[in-house]
C-alpha positions as CSV (number, residue, x, y, z in Angstrom):
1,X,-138.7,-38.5,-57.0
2,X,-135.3,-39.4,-55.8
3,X,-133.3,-43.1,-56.3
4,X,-133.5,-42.6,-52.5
5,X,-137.4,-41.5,-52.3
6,X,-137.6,-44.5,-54.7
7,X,-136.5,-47.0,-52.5
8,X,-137.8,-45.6,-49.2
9,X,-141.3,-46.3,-51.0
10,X,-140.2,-49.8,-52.5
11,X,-138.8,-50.8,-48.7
12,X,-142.2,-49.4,-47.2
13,X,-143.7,-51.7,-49.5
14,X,-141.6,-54.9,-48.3
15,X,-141.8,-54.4,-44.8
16,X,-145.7,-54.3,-45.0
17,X,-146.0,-57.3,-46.9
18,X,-144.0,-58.9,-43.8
19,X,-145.9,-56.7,-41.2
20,X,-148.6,-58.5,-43.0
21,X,-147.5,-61.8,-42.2
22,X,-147.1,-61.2,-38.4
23,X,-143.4,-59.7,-38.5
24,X,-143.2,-56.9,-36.3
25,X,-141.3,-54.3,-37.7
26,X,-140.3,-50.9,-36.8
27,X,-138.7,-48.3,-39.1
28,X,-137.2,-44.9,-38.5
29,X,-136.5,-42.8,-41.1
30,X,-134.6,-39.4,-41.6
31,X,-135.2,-39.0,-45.6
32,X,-133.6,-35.4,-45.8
33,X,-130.0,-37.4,-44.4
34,X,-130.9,-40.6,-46.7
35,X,-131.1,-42.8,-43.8
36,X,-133.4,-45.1,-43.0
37,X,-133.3,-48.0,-40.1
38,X,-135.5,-51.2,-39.5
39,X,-135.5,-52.8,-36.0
40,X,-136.8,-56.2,-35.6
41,X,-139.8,-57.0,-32.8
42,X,-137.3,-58.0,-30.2
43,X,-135.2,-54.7,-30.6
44,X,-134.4,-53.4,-27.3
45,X,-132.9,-49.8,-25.9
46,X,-129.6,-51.1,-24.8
47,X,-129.3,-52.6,-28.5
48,X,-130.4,-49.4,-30.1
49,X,-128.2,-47.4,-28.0
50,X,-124.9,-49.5,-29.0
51,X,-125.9,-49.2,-32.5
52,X,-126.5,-45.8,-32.4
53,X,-123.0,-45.1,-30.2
54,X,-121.4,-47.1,-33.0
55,X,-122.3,-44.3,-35.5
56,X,-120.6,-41.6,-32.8
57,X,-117.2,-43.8,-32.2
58,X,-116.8,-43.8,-36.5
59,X,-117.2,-40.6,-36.4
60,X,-114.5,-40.0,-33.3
61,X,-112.2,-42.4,-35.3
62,X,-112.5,-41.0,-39.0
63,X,-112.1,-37.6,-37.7
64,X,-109.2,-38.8,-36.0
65,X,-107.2,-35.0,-34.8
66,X,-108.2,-33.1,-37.7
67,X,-110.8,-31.6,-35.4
68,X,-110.2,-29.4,-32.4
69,X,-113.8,-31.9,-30.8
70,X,-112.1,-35.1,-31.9
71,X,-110.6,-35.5,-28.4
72,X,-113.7,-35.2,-26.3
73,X,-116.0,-37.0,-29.1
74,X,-113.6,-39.9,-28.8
75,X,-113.1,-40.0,-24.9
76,X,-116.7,-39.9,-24.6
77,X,-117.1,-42.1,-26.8
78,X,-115.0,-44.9,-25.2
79,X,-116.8,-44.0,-21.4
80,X,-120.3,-44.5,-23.0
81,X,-118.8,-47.6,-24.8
82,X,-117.5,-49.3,-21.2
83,X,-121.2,-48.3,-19.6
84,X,-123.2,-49.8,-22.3
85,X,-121.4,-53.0,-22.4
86,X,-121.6,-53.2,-18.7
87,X,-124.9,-52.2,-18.3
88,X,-126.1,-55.3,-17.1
89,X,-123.0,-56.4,-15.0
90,X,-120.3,-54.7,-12.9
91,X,-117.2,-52.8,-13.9
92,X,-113.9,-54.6,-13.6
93,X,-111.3,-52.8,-12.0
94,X,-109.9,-52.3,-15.8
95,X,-113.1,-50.5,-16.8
96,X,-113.1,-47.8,-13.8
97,X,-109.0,-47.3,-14.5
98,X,-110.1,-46.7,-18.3
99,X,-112.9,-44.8,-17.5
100,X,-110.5,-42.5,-14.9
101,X,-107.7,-42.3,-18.0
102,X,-110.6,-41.0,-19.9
103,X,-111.8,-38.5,-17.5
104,X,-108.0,-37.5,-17.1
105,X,-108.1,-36.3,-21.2
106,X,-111.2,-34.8,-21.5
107,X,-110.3,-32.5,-18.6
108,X,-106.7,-31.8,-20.3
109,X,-108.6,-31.3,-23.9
110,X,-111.0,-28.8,-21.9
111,X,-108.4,-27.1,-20.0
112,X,-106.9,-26.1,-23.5
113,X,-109.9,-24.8,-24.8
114,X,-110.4,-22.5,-21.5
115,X,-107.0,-21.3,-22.2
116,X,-108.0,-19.8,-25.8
117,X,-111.5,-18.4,-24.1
């Protein structure tokens, strides 16, 4: 066994003790990627999906132009980014002309990938 299968068990331990206790709990797990996450009871889908678009944006930034994606990771990205923390509310006028600016490079990036097909 693992360090990694070693404290996957050791966590799954700790979080029944609590679930024991009456503290929801809810774990996802993706062991062969050594990840593991544990979302509290009032987790919601919005939260999840910003946490989760978090992992994207690193990725867009630590990539940075070294990759021939990096544009379109990033400008999508930053699109998903403006929904999400609008989702219950109304663009601004600042989110649409960001979200327009965005539009603008992905269809440039795309437009040089048709023109090596």
């Amino acid at each position: 066994m693992s360090g990694f299968d070693s404290f996957y068990n050791d966590l799954l331990f700790l979080i029944n003790t609590h679930e024991k206790n009456n503290t929801p709990l809810k774990i996802e797990k993706d062991l062969e990627a050594n990840i593991i996450k544990v979302f509290g009871e009032n987790i919601t889908a919005l939260a999840r999906a910003k946490n989760g678009l978090n992992e994207v944006t690193e990725l867009a930034y630590a990539t940075a132009e070294h990759h021939p994606y990096w544009n379109l990771l990033y400008n999508c990205s930053e699109i998903t980014h403006t929904i999400l923390e609008n989702w219950k509310g109304e663009f601004s006028k600042k989110d649409i002309d960001d979200i327009e600016w965005s539009i603008k490079e992905l269809k440039q990036t795309l437009e040089k990938f048709n023109g090596k097909i």
